[in-house]
Structures are given as C-alpha cells and as structure tokens.
C-alpha positions as CSV (number, residue, x, y, z in Angstrom):
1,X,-67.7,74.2,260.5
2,X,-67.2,75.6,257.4
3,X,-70.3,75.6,254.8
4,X,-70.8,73.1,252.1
5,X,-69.9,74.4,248.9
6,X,-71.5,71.8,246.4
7,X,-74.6,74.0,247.1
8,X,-73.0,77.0,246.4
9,X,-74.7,77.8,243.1
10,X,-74.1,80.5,240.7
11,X,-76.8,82.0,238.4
12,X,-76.3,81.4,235.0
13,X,-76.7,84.9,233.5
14,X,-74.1,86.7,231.3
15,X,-72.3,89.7,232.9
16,X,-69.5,91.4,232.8
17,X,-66.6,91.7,235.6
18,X,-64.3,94.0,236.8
19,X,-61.9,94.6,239.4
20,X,-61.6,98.4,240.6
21,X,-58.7,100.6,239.1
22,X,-55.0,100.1,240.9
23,X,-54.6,102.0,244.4
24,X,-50.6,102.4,245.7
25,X,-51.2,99.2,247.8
26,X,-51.7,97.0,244.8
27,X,-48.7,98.6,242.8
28,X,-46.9,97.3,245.9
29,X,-48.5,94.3,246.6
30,X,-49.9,95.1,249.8
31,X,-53.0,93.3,250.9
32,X,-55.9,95.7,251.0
33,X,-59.4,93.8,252.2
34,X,-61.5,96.0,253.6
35,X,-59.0,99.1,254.2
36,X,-60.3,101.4,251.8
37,X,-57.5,102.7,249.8
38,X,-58.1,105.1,247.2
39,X,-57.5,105.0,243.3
40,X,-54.1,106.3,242.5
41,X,-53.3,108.3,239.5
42,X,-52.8,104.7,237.3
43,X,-56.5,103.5,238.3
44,X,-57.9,106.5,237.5
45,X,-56.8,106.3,234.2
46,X,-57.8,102.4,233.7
47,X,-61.1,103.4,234.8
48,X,-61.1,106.0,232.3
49,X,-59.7,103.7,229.5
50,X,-62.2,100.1,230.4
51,X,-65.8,103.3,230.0
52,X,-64.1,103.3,226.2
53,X,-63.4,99.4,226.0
54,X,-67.3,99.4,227.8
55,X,-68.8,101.4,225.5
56,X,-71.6,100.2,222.8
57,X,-72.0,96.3,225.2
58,X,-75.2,96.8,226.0
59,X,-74.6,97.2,229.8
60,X,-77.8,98.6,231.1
61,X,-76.9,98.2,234.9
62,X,-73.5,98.7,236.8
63,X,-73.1,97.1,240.7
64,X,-70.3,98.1,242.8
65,X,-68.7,97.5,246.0
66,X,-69.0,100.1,248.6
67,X,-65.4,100.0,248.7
68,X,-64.2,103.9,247.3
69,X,-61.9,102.1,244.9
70,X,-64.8,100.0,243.0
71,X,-67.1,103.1,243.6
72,X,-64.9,105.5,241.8
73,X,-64.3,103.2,239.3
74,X,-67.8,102.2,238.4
75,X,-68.4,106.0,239.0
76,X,-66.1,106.9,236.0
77,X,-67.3,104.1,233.7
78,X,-71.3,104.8,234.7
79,X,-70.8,108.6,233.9
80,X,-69.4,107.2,230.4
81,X,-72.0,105.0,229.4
82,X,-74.7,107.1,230.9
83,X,-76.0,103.7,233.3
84,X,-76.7,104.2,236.9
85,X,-74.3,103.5,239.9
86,X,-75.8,101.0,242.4
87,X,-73.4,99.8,245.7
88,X,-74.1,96.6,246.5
89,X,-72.5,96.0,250.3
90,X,-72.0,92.2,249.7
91,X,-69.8,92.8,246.9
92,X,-67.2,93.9,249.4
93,X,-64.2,92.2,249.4
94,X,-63.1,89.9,251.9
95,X,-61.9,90.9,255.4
96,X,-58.3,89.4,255.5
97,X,-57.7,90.3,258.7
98,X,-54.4,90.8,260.6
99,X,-52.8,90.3,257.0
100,X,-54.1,93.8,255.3
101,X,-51.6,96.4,254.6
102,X,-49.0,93.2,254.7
103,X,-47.5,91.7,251.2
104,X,-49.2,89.1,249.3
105,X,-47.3,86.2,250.3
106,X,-47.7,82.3,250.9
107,X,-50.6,82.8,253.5
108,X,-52.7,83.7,250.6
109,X,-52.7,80.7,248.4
110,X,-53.2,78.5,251.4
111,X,-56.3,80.9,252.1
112,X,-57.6,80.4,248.4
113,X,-57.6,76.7,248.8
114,X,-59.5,76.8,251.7
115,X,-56.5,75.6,254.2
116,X,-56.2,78.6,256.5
117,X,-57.4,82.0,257.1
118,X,-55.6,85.0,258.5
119,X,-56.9,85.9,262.4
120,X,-59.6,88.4,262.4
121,X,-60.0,87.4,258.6
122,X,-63.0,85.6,256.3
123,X,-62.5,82.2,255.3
124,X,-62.3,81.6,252.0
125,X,-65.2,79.3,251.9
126,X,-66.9,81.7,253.8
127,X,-66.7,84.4,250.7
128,X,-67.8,82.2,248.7
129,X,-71.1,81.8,250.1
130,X,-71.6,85.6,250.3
131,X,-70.2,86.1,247.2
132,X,-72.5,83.7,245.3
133,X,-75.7,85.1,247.4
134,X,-74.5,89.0,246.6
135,X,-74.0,87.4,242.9
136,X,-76.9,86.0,242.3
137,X,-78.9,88.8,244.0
138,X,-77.6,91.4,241.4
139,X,-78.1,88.9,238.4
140,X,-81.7,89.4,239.1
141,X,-81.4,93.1,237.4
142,X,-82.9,93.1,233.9
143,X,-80.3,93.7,231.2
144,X,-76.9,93.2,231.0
145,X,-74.7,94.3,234.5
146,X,-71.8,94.9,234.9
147,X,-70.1,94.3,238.7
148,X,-67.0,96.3,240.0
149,X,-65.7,95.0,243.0
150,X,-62.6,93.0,243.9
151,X,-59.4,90.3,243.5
152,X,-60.2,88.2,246.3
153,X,-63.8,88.6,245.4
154,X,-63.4,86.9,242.2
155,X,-61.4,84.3,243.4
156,X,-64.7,83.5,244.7
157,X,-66.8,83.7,242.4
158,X,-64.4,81.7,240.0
159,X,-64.3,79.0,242.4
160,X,-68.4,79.1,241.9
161,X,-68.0,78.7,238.3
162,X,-66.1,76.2,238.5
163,X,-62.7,77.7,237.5
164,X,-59.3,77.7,239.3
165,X,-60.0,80.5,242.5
166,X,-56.0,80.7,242.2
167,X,-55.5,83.3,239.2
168,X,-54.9,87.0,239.8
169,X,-57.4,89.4,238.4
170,X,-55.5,92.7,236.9
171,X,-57.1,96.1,238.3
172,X,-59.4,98.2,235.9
173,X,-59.7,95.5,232.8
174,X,-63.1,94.5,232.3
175,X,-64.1,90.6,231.5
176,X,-66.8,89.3,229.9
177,X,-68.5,86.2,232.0
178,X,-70.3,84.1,229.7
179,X,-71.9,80.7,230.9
180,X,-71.5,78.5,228.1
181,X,-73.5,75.0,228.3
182,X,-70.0,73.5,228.4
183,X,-69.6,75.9,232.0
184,X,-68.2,79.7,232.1
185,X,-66.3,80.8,230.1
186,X,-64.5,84.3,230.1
187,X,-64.0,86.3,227.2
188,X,-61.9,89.4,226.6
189,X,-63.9,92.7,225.3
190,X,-61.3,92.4,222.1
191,X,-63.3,88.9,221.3
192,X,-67.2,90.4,221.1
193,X,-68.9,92.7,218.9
194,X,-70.2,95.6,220.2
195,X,-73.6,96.0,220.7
C-alpha cells in the first residue's frame, strides 16, 4: 500500500539545493540510482565553478549524500567556503532498480507520477516519504545549509513543495529554495545579494 502523501510535510526553512557535478552516465543519459559513478572531468569543474557562484550566501552548513558524486562535489564547494562536510545517508538517491545503467526513457515519467516502479526499484511515493524525513532532519541545522544530493531526489522533494516532480534538475548548479507564504519558490543565485 503505498503511503499517504497529504502528510508528507516539508519544513519551511530556506536552503539551498544542488545536484552533484555530471558523471559520464548523465552525459549519456544513463540512469545512475545508487550505482556510484564518479564525477567526470565536466562535474569537477561545475563543482569548482557553483564554490564561486556559493561564495559570500551565508551557507554555514553543507549536507550531502553518501553517494561519491554529491560527496566530491560538496567536498569541493565545502573546501571553498571553508563550511564543514556532513553525509547524510537518507539523502541518497532512489534505488531504481533493474533500470540503472539503462537510458532515461518512458519508464521514468510513469515512475515520477507515481504509476509504476522499476523491479528491484523505490517507488516514487516511497522517496518521497524518505526524502521529506532526511529533509526535514537536516533543516534542523542552525544557519543556512546547503544539500547536495540528487535528480530523482529532487523530484521528490519538489513534489513535497508542492511543485511539478516532473522537471529535470541540471548537475552542479546550485538553487536557492525559498518558502514564500504564497508556497516555494526557487530562485537562481543570479537573483539574490550576497551575503
């Protein structure tokens, strides 16, 4: 039975988002999940590039996955800003099953919308639960934190804001999450002040 979503809360704290640098599988849009593929030579260098986007925001906290993509990427940006690395295990992404190393194809909008999931994989509403929990457990930092962990992560935590779960997140660009009374918005680095 799957769980009910409508209590599926998120914590309405500011914090900024991003997915981990680009690995060879996302330049050819292979499903990744838990396989841990490293950075390649293009996500290294967005990592590098979102510490200087990061720099002077106030983030006083950083949470990854324990993926080695989003730990090598918070890695490069924590190093930058001088904040401390933490892995955070339920920031994982999802487990997709028989479908990772496999393109990105129809399966995975029907998995976004909750229709199906891939055999041996995590239902979608089944992320969202554990995304929101792993959420709302690192919102509890003091300060400003900023998350690194995944696509298919977001998706969920999206769908807990309220947003459309069915937009791709691009690797290694960093989002501002800002819950507005009128619900979340997100906002690029290019529309706040530094702090």
């Amino acid at each position: 039975m799957a769980p009910d979503l409508s209590t599926v809360v998120l914590t309405r704290t500011p914090f900024w988002f991003m997915r981990h640098g680009e690995t060879d599988w996302n330049r050819d849009g292979l499903i990744q999940g838990r396989t841990d593929v490293p950075l390649n030579a293009e996500g290294w260098a967005q990592a590098h590039a979102a510490s200087g986007v990061l720099a002077g925001r106030g983030i006083t906290a950083i949470r990854c996955s324990p993926l080695q993509r989003a730990h090598d990427t918070a890695t490069v940006v924590g190093e930058a800003l001088g904040v401390p690395v933490e892995v955070v295990a339920g920031l994982r992404e999802a487990n997709f099953g028989v479908q990772e190393g496999q393109p990105m194809g129809d399966w995975f909008t029907h998995w976004s919308s909750g229709e199906t999931s891939p055999v041996g994989g995590e239902a979608f509403a089944d992320l969202c639960v554990r995304a929101v929990a792993a959420m709302n457990a690192v919102l509890q930092t003091p300060g400003l934190v900023l998350v690194v962990a995944h696509g298919g992560f977001f998706r969920a935590v999206r769908a807990a804001m309220g947003m459309s779960p069915a937009v791709r997140t691009a690797n290694g660009v960093p989002v501002f999450c800002d819950p507005a009374a009128e619900g979340w918005r997100l906002v690029t680095p290019g529309e706040l002040p530094r702090a």
